[in-house]
C-alpha positions as CSV (number, residue, x, y, z in Angstrom):
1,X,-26.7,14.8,9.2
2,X,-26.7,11.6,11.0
3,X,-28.4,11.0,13.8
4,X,-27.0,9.3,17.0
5,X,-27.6,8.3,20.4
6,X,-25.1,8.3,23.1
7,X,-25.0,7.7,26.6
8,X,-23.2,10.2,29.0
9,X,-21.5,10.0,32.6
10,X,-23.2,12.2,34.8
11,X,-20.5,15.0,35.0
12,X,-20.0,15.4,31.3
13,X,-23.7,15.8,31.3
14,X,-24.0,18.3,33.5
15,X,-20.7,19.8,31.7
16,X,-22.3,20.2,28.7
17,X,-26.2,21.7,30.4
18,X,-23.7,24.7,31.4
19,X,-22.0,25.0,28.8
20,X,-25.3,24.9,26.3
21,X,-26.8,27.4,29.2
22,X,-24.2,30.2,29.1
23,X,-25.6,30.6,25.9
24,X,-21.7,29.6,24.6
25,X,-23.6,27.1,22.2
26,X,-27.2,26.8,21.0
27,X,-27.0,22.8,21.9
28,X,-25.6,19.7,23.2
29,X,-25.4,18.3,19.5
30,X,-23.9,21.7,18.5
31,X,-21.0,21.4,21.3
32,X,-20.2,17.7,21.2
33,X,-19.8,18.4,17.2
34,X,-17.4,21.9,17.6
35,X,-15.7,19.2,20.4
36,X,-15.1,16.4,17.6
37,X,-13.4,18.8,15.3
38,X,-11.3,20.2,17.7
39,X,-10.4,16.7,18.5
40,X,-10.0,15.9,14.4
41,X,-8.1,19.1,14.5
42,X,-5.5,18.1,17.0
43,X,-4.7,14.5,15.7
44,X,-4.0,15.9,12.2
45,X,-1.4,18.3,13.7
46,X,-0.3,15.0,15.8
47,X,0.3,13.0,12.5
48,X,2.3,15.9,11.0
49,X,4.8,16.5,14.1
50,X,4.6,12.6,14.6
51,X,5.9,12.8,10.6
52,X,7.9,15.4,11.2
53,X,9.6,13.2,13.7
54,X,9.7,10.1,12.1
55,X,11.6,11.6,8.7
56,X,14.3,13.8,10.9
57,X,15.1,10.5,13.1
58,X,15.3,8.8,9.9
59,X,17.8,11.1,8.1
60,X,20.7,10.0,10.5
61,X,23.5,11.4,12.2
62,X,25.9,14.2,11.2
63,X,29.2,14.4,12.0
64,X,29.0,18.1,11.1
65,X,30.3,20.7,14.1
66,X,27.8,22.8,15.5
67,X,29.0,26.2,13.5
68,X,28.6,24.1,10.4
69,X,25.1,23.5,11.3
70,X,24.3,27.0,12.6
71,X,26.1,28.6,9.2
72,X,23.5,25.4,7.1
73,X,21.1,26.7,8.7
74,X,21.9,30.2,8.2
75,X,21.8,29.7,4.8
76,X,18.9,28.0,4.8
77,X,17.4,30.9,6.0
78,X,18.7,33.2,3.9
79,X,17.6,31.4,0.1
């Protein structure tokens, strides 16, 4: 594992002494890592709604009523 060094702010230090002191993890290194993955975590369902997004606002318009959606969608549903 690779080592690192990192200065902290004063708050997030004393953030993380409590946290590491109600026992909720064993260490600093130990929380700051569990906090990166959450963070790695949350941008990779980012890039799948941003995605998401980006192919529905590229399909276009429909001229389609909204009963012929609701029945597509239905359908949809349905298979």
């Amino acid at each position: 594992m690779a080592r690192q060094s990192i200065s902290l702010t004063e708050p997030n230090d004393e953030w993380l002494k409590t946290q590491v002191n109600t026992k909720e993890y064993s260490s600093k290194s130990e929380l700051v890592n569990d906090l990166i993955r959450q963070a790695r975590k949350q941008q990779a369902e980012i890039n799948w709604i941003r995605a998401k997004l980006e192919k529905a606002e590229n399909s276009g318009f429909t001229s389609d009523s909204k009963a012929a959606i609701l029945a597509q969608s239905k359908s949809l549903l349905n298979d």
